[in-house]
C-alpha positions, 0 to 999 in steps of 0.5 A, a space after each residue: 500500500 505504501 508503494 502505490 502510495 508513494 507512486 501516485 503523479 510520480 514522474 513515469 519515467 521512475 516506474 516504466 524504461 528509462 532508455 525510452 522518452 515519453 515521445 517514443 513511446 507515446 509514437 509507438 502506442 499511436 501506432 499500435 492503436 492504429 493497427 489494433 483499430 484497422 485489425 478490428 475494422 477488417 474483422 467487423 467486415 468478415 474478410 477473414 471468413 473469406 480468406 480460405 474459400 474457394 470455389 470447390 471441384 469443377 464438372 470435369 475434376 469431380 470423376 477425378 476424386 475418387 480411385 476407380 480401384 479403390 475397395 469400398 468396405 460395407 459391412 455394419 457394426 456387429 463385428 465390432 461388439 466382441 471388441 466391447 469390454 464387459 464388466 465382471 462381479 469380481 471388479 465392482 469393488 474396484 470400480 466403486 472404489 475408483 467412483 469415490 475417488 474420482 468423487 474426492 477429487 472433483 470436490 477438490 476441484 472445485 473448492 480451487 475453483 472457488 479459491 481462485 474465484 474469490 482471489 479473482 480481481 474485479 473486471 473494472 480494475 484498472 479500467 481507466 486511462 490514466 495519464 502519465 506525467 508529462 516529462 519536461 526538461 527543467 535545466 534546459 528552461 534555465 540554460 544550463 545545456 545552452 539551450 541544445 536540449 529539447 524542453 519535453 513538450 511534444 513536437 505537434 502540441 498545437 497541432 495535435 492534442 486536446 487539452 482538459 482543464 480545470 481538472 477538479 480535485 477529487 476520486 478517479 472512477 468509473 461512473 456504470 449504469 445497468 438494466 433496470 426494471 424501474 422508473 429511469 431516476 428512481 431505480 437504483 441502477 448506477 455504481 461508482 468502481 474505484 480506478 485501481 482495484 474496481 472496488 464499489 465506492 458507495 451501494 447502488 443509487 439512481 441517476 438519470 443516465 441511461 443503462 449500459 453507460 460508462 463514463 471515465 469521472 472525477 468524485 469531487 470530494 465535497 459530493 455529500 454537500 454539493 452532489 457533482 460527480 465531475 465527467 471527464 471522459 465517456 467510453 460506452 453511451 447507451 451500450 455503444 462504443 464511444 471509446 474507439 471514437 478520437 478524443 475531440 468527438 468523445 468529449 464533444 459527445 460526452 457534453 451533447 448527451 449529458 446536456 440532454 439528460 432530465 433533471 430530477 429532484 434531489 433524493 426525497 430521503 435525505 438527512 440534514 447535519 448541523 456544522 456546530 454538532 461534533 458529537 453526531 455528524 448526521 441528524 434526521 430532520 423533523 418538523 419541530 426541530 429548528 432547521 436554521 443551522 442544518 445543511 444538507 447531505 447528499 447520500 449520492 451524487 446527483 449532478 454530472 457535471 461535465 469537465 471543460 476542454 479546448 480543442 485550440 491548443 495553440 501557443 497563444 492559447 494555452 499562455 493567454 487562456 488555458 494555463 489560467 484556466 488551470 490555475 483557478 478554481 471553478 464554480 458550478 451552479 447547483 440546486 441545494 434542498 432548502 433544510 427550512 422545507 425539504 419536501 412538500 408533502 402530498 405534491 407530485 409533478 410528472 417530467 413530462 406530458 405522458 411520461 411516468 417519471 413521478 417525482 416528489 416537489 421539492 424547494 430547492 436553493 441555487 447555490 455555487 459550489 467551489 471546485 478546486 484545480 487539480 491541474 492540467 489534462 493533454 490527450 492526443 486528438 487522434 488517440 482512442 480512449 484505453 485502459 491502463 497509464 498510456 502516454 497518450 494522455 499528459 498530465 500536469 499538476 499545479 501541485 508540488 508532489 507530496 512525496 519524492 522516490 528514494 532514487 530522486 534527489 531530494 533537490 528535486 522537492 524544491 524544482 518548481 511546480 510543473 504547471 508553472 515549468 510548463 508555462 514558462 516553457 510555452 512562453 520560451 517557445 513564444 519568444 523564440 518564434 516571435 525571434 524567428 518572425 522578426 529576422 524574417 520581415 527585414 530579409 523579406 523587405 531588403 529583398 524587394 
């Protein structure tokens, strides 16, 4: 435990081949992407069945087939049955023995079968795409190699990635929908897996999504007083792949379809908690108590809400717009029961005409929530969405580390915060192709 704690938004190059830049490895898991995507087109259209057909004998070939002096045996099985062994009365001990033999030993089967069931990790483990850290070169911002060494931003940055801010702070997960019998936004049919291990994070409650959805999310971590549940990526809407979809549509459809959803009420059983009770941190409201310093709880999140990203990821842009973005926090507008009336009782509204979603009114106070950044998020535009860390994905935080691996200096605690390396290098970059632009206007005008 202490080992994976140690190694969380380390830098990558601490846990995978030194011997290999970030750059190589993410050209190499592009290119592998690509062939995994055409292998499983040509698959979809069945070319493989084709490979080995062929059109059979002709008319001509078909008397050829068989040998004119070969001899056709036709006999039936009755020579066959001296060939059956019989059982005696003298081997029934034996054979009985070998029963309860045969008997212990399926049982002992099956008990290693259940074992090895039980020791069987959750098929949502590890099932997120997690960003490395994004190596960047920070002697080289200082001029210590004189500025020969590359500074670790891609090559294509402006060109070819996508970049996700502000990332909240908060719990990765998996946010699932499955089938439900009941009414969409009453019956329980979503759960939230942990990244790493595919643990449940809390029981079972509902949600407006539809089944067979899953989405890539972030729990914020103040959800039982806001109820958000932060949206970063989607790979299955309504149980089609979005996943192998490039990450410009992924993200454009995850904000088109969770903007459709219908909004729903906040749970009608809810507890309310008052800040100043340390002995009791949750109290059921009643009507002759006095509400005047209780706040809601949330028992589940209720709001999705999705994560901005940028699709300019010029140089301008990410100095001028994204990189601020990143460095602030965030304020997302929800709807806070009122704890002075929770719920009026003996009212009910329908969604919609004909629809037979009934849910109970309740009075609700718009209020702001406070998210805080966590960072910065790149993915590159043409990647598809896979599990496991994938050097596909960048991330920099506007963190320093919490922690520093034994084989790291520990004058590395004091470098600067990446967010702000980042920023500098973008900002050298700037520098040096305005450098660039203004050598080339004075040429241009000697030479008319």
């Amino acid at each position: 435990m202490s080992n994976r704690k140690s190694s969380y938004k380390l830098p990558p190059t601490l846990l995978t081949d030194k011997l290999q830049s970030q750059e190589a490895r993410r050209s190499k898991a592009l290119e592998e992407q690509k062939r995994r995507r055409a292998q499983k087109f040509d698959s979809s259209r069945g070319l493989d069945s084709f490979a080995n057909l062929n059109l059979g004998p002709s008319d001509d070939e078909g008397d050829e087939v068989f040998d004119e002096g070969a001899e056709v045996i036709r006999e039936g099985v009755a020579n066959f049955a001296s060939m059956i062994h019989t059982s005696n009365a003298s081997e029934a001990p034996q054979n009985t023995v070998t029963t309860k033999e045969a008997e212990k030993e399926s049982k002992k089967q099956a008990k290693s079968r259940r074992r090895r069931k039980k020791a069987k990790p959750s098929k949502w483990a590890d099932k997120c795409m997690y960003a490395e850290l994004l190596e960047m070169n920070e002697d080289d911002i200082w001029g210590n190699n004189n500025n020969s060494g590359p500074d670790g931003l891609p090559t294509d940055l402006e060109t070819g990635w996508v970049a996700v801010a502000p990332v909240p702070v908060g719990k990765r997960c998996l946010a699932i929908t499955h089938q439900s019998a009941g009414v969409v936004g009453i019956s329980p049919n979503t759960t939230l897996r942990s990244r790493l291990l595919g643990k449940l994070l809390m029981p079972r409650f509902p949600s407006s999504l539809p089944p067979l959805t899953i989405l890539d999310c972030i729990l914020d971590p103040n959800w039982r007083d806001n109820g958000i549940l932060h949206v970063l990526d989607v790979l299955k809407w309504k149980g089609q792949d979005v996943g192998d979809c490039e990450t410009p549509f992924r993200l454009w459809w995850r904000d088109m379809r969770l903007d459709e959803l219908p909004k729903y009420s906040a749970p009608s059983t809810f507890t309310f908690s008052s800040p100043s009770s340390n002995n009791q941190s949750t109290d059921t409201i009643s009507e002759t108590q006095s509400t005047s310093d209780q706040h809601y709880h949330f028992p589940y999140p209720t709001s999705f809400v999705p994560i901005p990203y940028h699709t300019n990821t010029t140089l301008p842009s990410l100095s001028s717009y994204v990189i601020p973005l990143a460095r602030s926090s965030r304020l997302v507008a929800v709807d806070i029961p009122n704890a002075s009336n929770p719920l009026v009782p003996n009212t009910m509204e329908v969604d919609s005409p004909g629809s037979n979603n009934i849910i109970p009114s309740q009075v609700v106070t718009p209020s702001s929530a406070h998210v805080e950044s966590d960072g910065l998020l790149l993915y590159v535009s043409q990647a598809t969405y896979e599990p496991g860390t994938s050097p596909l994905s960048c991330w920099i935080p506007n963190k320093h580390y919490s922690e520093v691996p034994r084989d790291q200096s520990p004058a590395a605690s004091t470098r600067e915060i990446p967010l702000d390396l980042f920023e500098k290098l973008i900002q050298r970059r700037l520098a040096k192709g305005q450098q660039v632009n203004q050598e080339v206007v004075p040429t241009d005008m000697e030479m008319a």
